[in-house]
C-alpha positions in Angstrom: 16.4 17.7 25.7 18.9 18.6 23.4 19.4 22.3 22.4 18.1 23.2 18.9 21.8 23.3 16.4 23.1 26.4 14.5 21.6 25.7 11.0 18.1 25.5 13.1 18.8 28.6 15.2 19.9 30.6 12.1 16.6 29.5 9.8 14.3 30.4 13.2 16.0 33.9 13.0 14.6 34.4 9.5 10.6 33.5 10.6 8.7 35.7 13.1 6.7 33.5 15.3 3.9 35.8 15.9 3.2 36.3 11.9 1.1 34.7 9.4 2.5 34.0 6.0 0.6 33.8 2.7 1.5 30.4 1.5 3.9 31.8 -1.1 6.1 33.4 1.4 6.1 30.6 4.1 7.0 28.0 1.4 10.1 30.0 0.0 10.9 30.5 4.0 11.0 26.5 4.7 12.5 25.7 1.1 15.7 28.3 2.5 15.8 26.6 5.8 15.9 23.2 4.3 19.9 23.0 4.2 20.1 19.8 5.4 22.1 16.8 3.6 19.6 15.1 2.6 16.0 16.3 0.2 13.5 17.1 3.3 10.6 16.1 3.1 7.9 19.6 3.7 4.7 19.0 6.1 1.8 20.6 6.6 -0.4 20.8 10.1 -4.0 21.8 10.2 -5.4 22.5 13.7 -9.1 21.5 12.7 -12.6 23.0 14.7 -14.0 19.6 15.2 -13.6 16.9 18.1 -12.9 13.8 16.4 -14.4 11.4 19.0 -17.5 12.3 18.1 -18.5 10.5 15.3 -20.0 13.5 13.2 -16.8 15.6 13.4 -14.2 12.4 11.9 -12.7 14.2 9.3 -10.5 11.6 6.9 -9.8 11.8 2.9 -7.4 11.2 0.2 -5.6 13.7 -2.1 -4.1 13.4 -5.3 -1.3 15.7 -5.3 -0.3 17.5 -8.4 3.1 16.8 -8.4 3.2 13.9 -6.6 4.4 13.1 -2.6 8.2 12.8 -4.1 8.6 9.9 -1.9 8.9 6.1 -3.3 5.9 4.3 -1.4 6.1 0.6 -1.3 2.2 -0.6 -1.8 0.9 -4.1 -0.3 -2.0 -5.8 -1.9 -4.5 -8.1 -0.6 -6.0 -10.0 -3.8 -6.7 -13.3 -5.3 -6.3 -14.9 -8.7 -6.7 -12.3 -11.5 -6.7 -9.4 -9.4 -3.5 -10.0 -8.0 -1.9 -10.2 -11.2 -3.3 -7.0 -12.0 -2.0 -5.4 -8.8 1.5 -6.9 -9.1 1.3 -5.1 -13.3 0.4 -2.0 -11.8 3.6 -2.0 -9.6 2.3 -3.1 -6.2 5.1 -4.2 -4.4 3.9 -7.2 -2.0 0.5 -9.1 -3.3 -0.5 -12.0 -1.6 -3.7 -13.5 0.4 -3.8 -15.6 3.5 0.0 -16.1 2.9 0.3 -12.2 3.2 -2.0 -12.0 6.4 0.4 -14.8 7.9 3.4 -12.4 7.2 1.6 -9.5 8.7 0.9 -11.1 11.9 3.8 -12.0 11.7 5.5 -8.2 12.0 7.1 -8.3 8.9 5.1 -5.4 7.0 6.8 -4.9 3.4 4.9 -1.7 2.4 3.7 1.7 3.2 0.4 1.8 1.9 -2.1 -1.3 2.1 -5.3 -2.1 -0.7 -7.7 -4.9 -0.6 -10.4 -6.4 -2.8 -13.8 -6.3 -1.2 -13.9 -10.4 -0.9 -11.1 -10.0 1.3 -11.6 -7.9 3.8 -13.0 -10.7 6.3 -9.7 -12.3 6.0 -7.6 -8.6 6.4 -10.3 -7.9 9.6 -8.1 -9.9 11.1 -5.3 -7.5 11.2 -7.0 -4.5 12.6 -5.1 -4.2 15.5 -1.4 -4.8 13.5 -2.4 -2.3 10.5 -5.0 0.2 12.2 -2.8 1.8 15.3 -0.5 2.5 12.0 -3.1 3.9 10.1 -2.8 1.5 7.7 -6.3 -0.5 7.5 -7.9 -0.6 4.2 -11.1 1.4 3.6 -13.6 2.2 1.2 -13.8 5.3 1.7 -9.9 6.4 1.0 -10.4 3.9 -2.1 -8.6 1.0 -0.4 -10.9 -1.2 -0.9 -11.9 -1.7 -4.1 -12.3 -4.0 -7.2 -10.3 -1.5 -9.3 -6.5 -2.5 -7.5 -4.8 -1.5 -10.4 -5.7 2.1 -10.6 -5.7 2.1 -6.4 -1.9 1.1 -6.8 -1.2 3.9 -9.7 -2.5 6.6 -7.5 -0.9 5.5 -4.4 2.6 5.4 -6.4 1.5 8.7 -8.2 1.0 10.8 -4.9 -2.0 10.3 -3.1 -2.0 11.1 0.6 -4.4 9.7 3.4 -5.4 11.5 6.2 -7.2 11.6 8.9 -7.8 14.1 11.7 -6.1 12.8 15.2 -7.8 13.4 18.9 -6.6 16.9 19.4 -8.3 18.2 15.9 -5.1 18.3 13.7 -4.0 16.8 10.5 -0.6 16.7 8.6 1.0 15.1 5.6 4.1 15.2 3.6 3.3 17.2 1.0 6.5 17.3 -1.0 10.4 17.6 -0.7 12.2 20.0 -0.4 13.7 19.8 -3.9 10.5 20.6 -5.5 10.1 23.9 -7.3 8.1 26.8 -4.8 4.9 26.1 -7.7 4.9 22.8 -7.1 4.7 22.7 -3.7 2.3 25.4 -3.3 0.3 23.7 -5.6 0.5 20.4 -3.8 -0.7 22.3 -0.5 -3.5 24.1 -2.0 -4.8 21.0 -3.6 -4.4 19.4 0.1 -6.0 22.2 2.1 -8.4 21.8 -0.5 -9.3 18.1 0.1 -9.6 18.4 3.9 -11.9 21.3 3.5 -13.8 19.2 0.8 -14.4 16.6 3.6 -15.7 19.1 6.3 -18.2 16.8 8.5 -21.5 17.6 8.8 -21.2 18.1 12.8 -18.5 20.5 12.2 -19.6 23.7 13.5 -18.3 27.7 13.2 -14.3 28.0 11.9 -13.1 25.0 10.0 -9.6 25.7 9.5 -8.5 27.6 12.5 -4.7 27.1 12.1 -2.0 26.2 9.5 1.9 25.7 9.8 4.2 24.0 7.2 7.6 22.9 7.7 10.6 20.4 6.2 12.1 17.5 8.3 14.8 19.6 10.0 13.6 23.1 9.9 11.5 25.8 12.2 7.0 26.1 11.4 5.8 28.6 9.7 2.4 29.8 10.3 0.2 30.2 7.3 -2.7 32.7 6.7 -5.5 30.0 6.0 -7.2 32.6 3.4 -4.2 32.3 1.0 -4.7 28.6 0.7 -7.9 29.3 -1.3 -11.1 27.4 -0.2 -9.8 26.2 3.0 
C-alpha cells in the first residue's frame, strides 16, 4: 500500500481525528485540502442505525440539491414513440427501446443515470443483473419510473442524487465540487442529511444518524457533529 503523499499528510495535519466539526467548519477544512489539479468532487458518509437486510430498515431516496451535483450526468432513457421525443427535448442523452436493451446487454452503457416509462419496465427487467449491481435499475420510488420522463431527465441533469444505504448501514454521495462556494455546499449537505433522515424506515429503531464524515476526492475525512446538520 502506497504511503499517503505530502499534500495529503499536510491537509491531515490541519484536522484532529478525534473531533467533531460543525458542518461549517469541516467544509472550509476539506475545501483547503482540496489542492489537487483538478475541481474535487466533496462526499459525504452517513453511518446509519439500521441493518439494511432486513427489509423494514432499507433506507433509499432522492435529493434535489440546491446548487446542483456540479457534475455533467449523461441520462439514458427507456421510452417509446412520443415519450421518447420528449426525453431526447429534455436533454436525455441515449433514448431508445428494445434497441437500447440490446446495447445494454451488450456492455456498452452510454449514461450515468437510467429512467423508464412504466410500459417498459418488463422489457428493462431484463437487465437487472447488468444495471442493478451498479445501482442503476429504474424505480418508482427514486422517480425513475415514471410517465413524466421529461421532468425525470431535468432533475437528474439539475442535481438530483440517489441513494441508498449499503450492508454495513452507510450512505454517501457527491454532494458538490470543490469549486463551489462554502454556502453552497453546506446547503447541498443539509438538504441531503435532510432527505436521508426524511426516509427514516419504520423498523429503524433508537439513534438514526450515528456518524457523519465529508471529504473531497483527494483529501483526509472530517467528522461532522450530526446536530449541526439540522434535522438529521
Amino acid at each position: 500500500m502506497s504511503k499517503p503523499g505530502k499534500r495529503f499528510r499536510a491537509a491531515a495535519e490541519t484536522v484532529e481525528n478525534d473531533k467533531l466539526y460543525a458542518i461549517e467548519e469541516a467544509v472550509k477544512l476539506v475545501k483547503g485540502a482540496a489542492n489537487s489539479k483538478f475541481d474535487e468532487t466533496v462526499e459525504i458518509a452517513m453511518n446509519l442505525g439500521v441493518d439494511p437486510r432486513h427489509a423494514d430498515q432499507m433506507v433509499r431516496g432522492v435529493c434535489q440539491l440546491p446548487h446542483g451535483s456540479g457534475r455533467k450526468l449523461r441520462v439514458g432513457v427507456f421510452a417509446k414513440g412520443d415519450k421518447a421525443a420528449e426525453a431526447k427535448k429534455a436533454g436525455a442523452t441515449v433514448v431508445g427501446a428494445e434497441d437500447l436493451v440490446e446495447q445494454v446487454q451488450k456492455g456498452v452503457i452510454e449514461f450515468d443515470r437510467c429512467i423508464a416509462t412504466p410500459d417498459m419496465m418488463p422489457l428493462v427487467g431484463r437487465l437487472g443483473k447488468v444495471l442493478g449491481p451498479r445501482g442503476m435499475m429504474p424505480n418508482p420510488k427514486v422517480g425513475t419510473v415514471t410517465t413524466d420522463v421529461a421532468a425525470a431527465v431535468a432533475a437528474a441533469k439539475g442535481g438530483a442524487v440517489e441513494f441508498r444505504v449499503e450492508k454495513a448501514g452507510v450512505i454517501h454521495a457527491g454532494v458538490g465540487k470543490a469549486s463551489f462556494t462554502e454556502e453552497a455546499l453546506v446547503a447541498n449537505i443539509r438538504a441531503f442529511a435532510d432527505a436521508v433522515s426524511k426516509a427514516k424506515p419504520s423498523g429503524a429503531k433508537g439513534t438514526f444518524v450515528k456518524r457523519v464524515a465529508v471529504t473531497s476526492t483527494m483529501g483526509p475525512g472530517v467528522k461532522v457533529e450530526p446536530a449541526s446538520l439540522g434535522s438529521a
